[in-house]
C-alpha positions as CSV (number, residue, x, y, z in Angstrom):
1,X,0.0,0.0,0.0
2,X,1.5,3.1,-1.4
3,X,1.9,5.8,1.5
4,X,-0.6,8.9,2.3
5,X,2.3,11.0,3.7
6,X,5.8,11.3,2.6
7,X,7.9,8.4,3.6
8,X,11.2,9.6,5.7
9,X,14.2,10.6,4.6
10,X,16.9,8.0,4.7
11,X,19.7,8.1,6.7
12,X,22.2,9.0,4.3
13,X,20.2,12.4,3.8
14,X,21.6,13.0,7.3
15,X,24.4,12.8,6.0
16,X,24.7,15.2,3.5
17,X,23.5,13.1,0.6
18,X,20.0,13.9,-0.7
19,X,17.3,11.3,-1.1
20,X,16.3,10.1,-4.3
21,X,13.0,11.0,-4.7
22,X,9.6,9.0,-6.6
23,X,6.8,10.9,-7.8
24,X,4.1,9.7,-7.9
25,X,0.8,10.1,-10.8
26,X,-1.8,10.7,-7.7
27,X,0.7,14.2,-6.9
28,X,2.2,12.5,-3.8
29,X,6.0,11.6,-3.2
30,X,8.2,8.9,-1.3
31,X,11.8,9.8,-0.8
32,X,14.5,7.1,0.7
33,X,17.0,5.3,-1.1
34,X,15.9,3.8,-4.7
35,X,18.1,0.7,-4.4
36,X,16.5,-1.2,-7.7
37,X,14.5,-0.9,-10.9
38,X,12.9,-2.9,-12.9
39,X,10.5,-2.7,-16.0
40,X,7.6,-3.2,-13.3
41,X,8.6,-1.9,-9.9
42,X,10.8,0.8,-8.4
43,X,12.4,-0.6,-5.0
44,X,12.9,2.2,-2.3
45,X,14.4,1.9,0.9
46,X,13.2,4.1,4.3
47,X,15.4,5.4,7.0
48,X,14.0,2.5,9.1
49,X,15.4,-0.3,6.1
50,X,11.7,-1.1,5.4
51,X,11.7,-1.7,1.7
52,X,8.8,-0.5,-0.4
53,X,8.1,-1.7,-3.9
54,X,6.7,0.2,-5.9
55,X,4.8,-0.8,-9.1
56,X,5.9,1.7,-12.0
57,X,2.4,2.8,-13.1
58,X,2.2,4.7,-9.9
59,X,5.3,6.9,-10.6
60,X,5.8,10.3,-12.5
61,X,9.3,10.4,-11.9
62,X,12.1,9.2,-10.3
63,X,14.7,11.7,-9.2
64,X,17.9,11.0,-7.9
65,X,19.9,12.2,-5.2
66,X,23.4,12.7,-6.6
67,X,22.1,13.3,-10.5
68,X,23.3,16.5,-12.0
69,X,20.8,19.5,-12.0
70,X,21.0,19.7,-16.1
71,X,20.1,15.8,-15.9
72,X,17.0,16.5,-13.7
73,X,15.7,19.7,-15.8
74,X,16.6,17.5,-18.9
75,X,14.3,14.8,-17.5
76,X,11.4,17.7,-16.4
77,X,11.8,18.9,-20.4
78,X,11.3,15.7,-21.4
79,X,8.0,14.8,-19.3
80,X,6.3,17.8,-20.4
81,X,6.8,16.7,-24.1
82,X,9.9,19.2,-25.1
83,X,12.4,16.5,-26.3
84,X,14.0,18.8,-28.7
85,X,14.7,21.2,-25.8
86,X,15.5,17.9,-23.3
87,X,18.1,16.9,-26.3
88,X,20.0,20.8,-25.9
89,X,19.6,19.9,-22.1
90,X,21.7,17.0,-22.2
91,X,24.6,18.5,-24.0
92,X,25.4,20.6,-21.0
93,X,25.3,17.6,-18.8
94,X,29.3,17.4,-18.3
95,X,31.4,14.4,-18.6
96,X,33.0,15.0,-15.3
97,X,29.8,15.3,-13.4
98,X,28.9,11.7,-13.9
99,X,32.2,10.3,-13.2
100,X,32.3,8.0,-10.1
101,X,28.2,8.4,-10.5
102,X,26.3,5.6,-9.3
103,X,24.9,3.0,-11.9
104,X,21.2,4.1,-12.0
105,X,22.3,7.6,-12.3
106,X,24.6,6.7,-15.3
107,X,21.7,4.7,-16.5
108,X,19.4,7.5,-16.2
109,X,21.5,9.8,-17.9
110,X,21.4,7.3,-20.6
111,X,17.8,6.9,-20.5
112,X,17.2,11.1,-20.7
113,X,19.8,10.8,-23.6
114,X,18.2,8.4,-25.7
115,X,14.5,9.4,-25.2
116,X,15.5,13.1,-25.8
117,X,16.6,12.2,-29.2
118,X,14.3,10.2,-30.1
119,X,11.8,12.4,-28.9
120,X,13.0,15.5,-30.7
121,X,12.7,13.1,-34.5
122,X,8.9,12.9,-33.1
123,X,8.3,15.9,-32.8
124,X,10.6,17.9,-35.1
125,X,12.0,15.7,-37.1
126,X,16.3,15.0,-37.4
127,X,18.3,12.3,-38.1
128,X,15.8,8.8,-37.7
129,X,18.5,6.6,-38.0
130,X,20.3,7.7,-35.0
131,X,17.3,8.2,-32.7
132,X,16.1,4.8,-33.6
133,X,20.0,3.4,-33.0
134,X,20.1,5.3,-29.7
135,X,16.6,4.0,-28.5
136,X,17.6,0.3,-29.5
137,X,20.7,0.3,-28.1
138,X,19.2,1.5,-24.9
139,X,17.1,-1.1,-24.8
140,X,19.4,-3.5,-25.6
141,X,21.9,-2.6,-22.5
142,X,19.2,-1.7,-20.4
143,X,16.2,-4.3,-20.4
144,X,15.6,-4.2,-16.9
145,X,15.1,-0.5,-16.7
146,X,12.0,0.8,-15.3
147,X,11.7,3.0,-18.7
148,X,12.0,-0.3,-20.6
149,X,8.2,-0.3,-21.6
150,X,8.3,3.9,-22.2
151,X,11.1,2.9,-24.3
152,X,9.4,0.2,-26.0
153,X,6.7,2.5,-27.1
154,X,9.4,5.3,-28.3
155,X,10.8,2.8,-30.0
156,X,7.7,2.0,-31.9
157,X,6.8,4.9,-32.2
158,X,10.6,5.7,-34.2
159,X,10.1,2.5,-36.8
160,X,6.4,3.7,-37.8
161,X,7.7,6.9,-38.7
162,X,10.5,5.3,-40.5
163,X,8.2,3.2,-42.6
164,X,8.7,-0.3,-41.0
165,X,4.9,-0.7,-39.9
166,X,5.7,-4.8,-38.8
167,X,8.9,-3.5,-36.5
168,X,7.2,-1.0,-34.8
169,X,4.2,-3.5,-34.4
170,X,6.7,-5.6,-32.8
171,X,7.5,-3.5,-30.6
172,X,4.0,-1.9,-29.4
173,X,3.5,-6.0,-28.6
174,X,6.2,-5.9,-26.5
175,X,4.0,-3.6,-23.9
176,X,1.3,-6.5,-23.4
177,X,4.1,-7.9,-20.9
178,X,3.7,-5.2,-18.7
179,X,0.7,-3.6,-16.4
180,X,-2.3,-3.1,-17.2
181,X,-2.2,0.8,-18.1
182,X,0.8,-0.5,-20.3
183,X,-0.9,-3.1,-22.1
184,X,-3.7,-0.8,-23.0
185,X,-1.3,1.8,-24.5
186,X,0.5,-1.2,-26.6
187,X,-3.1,-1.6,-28.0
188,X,-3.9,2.0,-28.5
189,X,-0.8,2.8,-30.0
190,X,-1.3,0.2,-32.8
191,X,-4.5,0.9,-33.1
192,X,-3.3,4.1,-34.2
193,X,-0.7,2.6,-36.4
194,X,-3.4,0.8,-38.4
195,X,-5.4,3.7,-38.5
196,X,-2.5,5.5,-40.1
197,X,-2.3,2.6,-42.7
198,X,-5.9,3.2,-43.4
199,X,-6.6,0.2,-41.7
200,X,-9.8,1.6,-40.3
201,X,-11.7,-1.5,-39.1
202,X,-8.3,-3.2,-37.6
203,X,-7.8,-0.2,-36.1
204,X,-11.4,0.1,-34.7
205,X,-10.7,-3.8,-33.7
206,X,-8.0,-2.8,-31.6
207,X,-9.3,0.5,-29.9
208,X,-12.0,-2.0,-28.8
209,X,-9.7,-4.2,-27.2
210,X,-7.8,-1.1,-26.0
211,X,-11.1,0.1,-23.8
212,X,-12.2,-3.4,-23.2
213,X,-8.7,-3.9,-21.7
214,X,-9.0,-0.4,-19.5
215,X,-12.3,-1.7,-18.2
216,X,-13.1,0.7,-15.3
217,X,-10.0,1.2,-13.5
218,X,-9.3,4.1,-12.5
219,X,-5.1,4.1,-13.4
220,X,-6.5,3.1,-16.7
221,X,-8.7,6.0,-17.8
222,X,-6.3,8.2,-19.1
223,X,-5.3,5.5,-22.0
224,X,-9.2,4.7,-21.8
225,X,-10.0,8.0,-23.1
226,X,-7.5,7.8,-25.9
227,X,-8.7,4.7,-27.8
228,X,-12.2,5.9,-27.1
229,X,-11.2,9.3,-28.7
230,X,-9.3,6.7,-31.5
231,X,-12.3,5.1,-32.1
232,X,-14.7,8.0,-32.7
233,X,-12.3,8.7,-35.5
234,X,-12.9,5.7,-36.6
235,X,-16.5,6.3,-37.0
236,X,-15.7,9.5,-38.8
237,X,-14.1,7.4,-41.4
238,X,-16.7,4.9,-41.9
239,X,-19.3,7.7,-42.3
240,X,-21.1,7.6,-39.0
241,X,-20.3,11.3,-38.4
242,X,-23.0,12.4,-35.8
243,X,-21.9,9.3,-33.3
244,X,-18.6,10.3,-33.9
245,X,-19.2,14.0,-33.2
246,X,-21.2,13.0,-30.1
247,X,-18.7,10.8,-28.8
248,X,-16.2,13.4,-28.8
249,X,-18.1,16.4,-27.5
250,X,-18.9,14.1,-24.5
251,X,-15.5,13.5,-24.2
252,X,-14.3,16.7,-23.9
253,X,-17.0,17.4,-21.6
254,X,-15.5,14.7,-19.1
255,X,-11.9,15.9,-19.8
256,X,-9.6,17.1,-17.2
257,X,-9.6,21.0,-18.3
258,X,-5.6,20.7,-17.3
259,X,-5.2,17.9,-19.7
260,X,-4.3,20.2,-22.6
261,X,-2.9,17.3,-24.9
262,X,-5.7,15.5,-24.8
263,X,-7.9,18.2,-25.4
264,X,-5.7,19.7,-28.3
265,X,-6.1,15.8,-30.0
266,X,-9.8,15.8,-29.0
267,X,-10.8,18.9,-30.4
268,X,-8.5,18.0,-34.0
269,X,-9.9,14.6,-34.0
270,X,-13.6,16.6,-33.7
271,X,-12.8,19.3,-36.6
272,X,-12.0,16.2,-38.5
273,X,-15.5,15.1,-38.1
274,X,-17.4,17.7,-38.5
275,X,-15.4,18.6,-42.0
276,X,-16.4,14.9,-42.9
277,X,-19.7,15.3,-41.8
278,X,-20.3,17.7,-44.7
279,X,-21.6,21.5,-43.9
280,X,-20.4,22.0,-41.2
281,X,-17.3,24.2,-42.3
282,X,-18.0,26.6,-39.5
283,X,-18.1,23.9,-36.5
284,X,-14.7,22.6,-37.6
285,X,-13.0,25.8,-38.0
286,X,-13.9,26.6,-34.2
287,X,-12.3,23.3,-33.3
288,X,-9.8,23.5,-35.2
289,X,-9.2,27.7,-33.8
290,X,-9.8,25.9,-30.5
291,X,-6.3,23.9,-30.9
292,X,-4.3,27.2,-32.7
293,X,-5.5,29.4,-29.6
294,X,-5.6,27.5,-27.0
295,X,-4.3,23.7,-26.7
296,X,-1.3,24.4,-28.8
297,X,1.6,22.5,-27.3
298,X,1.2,19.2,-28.7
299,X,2.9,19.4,-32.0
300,X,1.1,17.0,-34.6
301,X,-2.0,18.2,-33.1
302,X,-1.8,21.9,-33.8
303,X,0.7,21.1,-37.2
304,X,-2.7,19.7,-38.3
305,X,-5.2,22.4,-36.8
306,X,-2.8,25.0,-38.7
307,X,-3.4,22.9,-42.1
308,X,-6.8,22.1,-41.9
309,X,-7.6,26.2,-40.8
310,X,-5.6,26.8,-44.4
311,X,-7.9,25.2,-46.3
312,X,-10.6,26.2,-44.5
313,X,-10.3,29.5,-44.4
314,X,-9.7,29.7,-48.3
315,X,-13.2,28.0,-48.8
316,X,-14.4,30.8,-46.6
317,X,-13.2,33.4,-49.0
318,X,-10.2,34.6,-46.6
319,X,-6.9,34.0,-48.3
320,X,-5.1,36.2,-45.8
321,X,-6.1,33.9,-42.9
322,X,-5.3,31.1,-44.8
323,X,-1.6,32.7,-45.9
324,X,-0.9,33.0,-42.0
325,X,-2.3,29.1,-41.3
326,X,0.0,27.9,-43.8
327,X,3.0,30.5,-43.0
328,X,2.7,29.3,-39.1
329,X,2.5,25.5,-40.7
330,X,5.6,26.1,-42.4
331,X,7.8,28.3,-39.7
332,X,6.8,26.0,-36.4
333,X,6.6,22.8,-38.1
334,X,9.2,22.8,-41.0
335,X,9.5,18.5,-41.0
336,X,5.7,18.0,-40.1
337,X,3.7,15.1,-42.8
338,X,1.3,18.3,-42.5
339,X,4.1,20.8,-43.9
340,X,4.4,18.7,-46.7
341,X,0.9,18.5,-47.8
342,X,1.2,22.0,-48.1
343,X,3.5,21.9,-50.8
344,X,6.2,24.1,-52.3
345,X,5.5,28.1,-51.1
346,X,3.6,30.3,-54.1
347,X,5.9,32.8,-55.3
């Protein structure tokens, strides 16, 4: 049973060394001594020696003791989705500072390392071939990592955008091995893989499973919502638009108002449907102004807002909106799969 109050220091705090530190999703904290990891649990240690194991779809974020401030902000970057920013973060993480470092620091440094590049291809594009070559070979040297099934997923999520749909399939499978919040993301994410193929009813197959698989747990939700939210697109693309549009709308009614990422992919995936839906051109540009305005920190979310305000706005008979959707498209989101719908600039 996870603690209600922060768990004491341990007793090497005392003496001058600071605790590691575990986070927790619920917004509470133990600190002690982590003294092993594992793709499952996170072992800390109290002042007392009582050992506490904690499974790893309770924690946030583990912070260590002795890690290097640039390591920890590199690691804060990288949780609030800024890997390009987590990737310029590492590079001032000195050499020197990690010598004579304990193992799960230099792991973690390796961890922050990796994920930051391959993090910063997902989101800005880069060099694929060495984030996917620095995510494997994390993974390869560190399988016992409490980051392996994050990693897993990162990893996936590197080989679909590199074209090899059966690897990162692979890969996605690998999270069935871990909890149950974990196995529903390996399902949601390729559900979302097919649905990127065009493989609508596969994908609507496997959103199913997703929320079948989340049942009513509350840890599970979060990912609940997702395939729910994956399988109203769904809909959309088979035609039934009005369930679609009514499945989102209640979802964004039930959302965490702080959960801007969902909400910026919620209110896309509902522009979407009401631009299928047919006449309903003014609906979707609210949506999609909705993401521009206001939920615009998740990248492929507002890369496709921005694209899908272009058109819109040039249907609507307002080319100099459109011009500064498109201009915005191009300067924030130069490798985007949205930039290059665009095309080459008009001269």
């Amino acid at each position: 049973m996870l603690p209600v109050a922060l768990v004491a220091l341990v007793a090497g705090e005392a003496l001058g060394q600071a605790a590691d530190r575990v986070s927790l999703v619920n917004g509470q904290s133990v600190s002690g001594a982590v003294t092993a990891v594992s793709p499952t649990t996170i072992d800390v240690e109290d002042s007392s020696g009582e050992l506490q194991k904690i499974p790893v779809d309770k924690v946030r974020e583990v912070q260590f003791g002795a890690e290097p401030p640039s390591l920890r902000n590199a690691r804060s970057m990288l949780l609030r989705g800024r890997g390009v920013d987590a990737r310029e973060e590492m590079a001032k993480v000195d050499k020197e500072e990690l010598d004579g470092a304990e193992p799960l620091v230099l792991a973690e440094a390796e961890f922050v390392r990796a994920a930051a590049a391959g993090r910063a291809v997902v989101e800005a594009g880069g060099d694929l071939d060495a984030a996917l070559k620095s995510v494997a070979d994390y993974l390869a040297k560190n399988g016992k990592s409490h980051h392996f099934f994050p990693m897993q997923e990162l990893l996936g999520d590197l080989q679909a955008r590199g074209g090899k749909p059966d690897d990162a399939i692979a890969s996605y499978s690998q999270l069935s091995k871990g909890p149950p919040a974990t196995k529903v993301r390996g399902a949601t994410a390729k559900a979302a893989l097919l649905l990127s193929q065009g493989k609508v009813d596969p994908a609507m197959q496997e959103y199913e499973a997703a929320i079948g698989l989340a049942g009513n747990e509350k840890d599970n939700q979060p990912q609940r919502r997702t395939a729910e939210l994956g399988k109203a697109k769904c809909l959309s693309l088979k035609g039934s638009h009005e369930p679609a549009i009514a499945a989102v709308q209640q979802l964004i009614k039930d959302a965490n108002p702080e959960d801007k990422d969902f909400l910026s992919r919620a209110h896309t995936v509902l522009g979407g449907a009401y631009r299928a839906a047919g006449g309903k051109d003014q609906d979707a540009l609210i949506s999609y102004l909705t993401v521009d305005l206001v939920y615009n920190g998740l990248p492929e979310s507002h890369a496709e807002a921005l694209f899908n305000l272009g058109e819109l706005w040039e249907r609507g008979s307002n080319p100099e909106r459109s011009r500064e959707a498109r201009e915005s498209l191009r300067t924030s989101y130069p490798a985007s799969q949205w930039t290059a719908k665009l095309g080459a600039p008009k001269s």
